[in-house]
C-alpha positions in Angstrom: 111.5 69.1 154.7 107.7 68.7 156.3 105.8 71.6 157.0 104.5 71.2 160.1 100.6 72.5 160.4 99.1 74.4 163.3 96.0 73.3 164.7 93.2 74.4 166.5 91.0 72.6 168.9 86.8 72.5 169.3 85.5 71.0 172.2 81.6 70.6 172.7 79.5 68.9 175.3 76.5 67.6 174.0 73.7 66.1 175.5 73.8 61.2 174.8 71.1 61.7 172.6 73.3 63.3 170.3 76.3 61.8 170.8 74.8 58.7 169.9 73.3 60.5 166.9 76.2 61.7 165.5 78.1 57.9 166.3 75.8 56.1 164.1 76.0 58.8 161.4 79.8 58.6 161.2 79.6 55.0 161.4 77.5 54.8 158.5 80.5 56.8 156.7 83.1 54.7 158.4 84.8 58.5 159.8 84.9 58.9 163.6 82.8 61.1 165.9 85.4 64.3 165.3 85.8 62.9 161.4 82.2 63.6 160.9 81.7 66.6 162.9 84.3 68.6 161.8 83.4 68.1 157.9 79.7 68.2 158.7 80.5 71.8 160.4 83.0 72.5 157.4 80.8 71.8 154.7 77.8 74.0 156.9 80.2 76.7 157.2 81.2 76.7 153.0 77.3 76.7 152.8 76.8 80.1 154.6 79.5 81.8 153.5 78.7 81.3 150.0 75.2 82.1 150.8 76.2 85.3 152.5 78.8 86.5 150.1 77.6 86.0 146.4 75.0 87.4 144.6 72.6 86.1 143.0 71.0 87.3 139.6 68.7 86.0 137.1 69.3 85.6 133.7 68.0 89.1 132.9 70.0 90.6 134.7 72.9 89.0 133.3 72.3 90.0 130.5 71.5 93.3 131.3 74.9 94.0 133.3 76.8 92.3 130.2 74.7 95.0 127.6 76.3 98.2 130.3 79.8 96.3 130.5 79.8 95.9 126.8 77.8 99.5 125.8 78.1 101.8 128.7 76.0 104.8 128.6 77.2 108.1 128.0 78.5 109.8 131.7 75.3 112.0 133.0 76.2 115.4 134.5 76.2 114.3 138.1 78.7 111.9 137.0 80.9 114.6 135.3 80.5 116.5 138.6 82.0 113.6 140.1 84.7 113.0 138.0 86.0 116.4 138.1 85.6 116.1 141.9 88.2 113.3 141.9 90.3 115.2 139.8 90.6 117.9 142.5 91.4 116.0 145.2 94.2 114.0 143.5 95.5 117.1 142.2 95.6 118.5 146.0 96.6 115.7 147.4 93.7 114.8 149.5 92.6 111.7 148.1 94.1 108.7 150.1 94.1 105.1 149.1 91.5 103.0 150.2 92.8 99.9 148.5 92.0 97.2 150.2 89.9 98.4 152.7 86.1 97.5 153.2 85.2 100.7 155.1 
């Protein structure tokens, strides 16, 4: 049984100038006009999103967040406060899940 795969279309009117361009680019990669577009955009997109959405620390910091992962320090009162906090609202009830959520 074949799956059959929705699609989307992208249409874009560009000036000759760059249509020709982007013909003698994806001739020189033996892929069509849309061929080369569509990965050229892909691999552009894959670049900014991994820009955008990782972060980036040195080897210092590695480190440094592997020493607290590995030894955490002892919980300061405002994060005792906290805790016990937490603990009242579960206990009442009044803590909903946010699972999930980004806001």
């Amino acid at each position: 049984m074949s799956v059959v795969e929705e699609r989307g279309r992208i249409t874009a009117r560009v000036p000759l100038a760059v249509q020709e361009k982007l013909q003698e680019a994806a001739d020189l990669v033996g892929a069509t006009v849309n061929q080369f577009v569509v990965q050229s955009a892909l691999e552009k997109a894959e670049q900014i999103i991994d820009r955008e959405t990782m972060i980036g620390v040195t080897r210092r910091d590695a480190a440094m967040l592997i020493d607290l992962f590995e030894n955490p320090p002892k919980p300061n009162p405002a994060l005792k406060r906290a805790l016990e906090r937490y603990k009242g609202r579960i206990k009442n009830g009044s803590l909903r899940s946010t699972a999930g959520s980004d806001s």
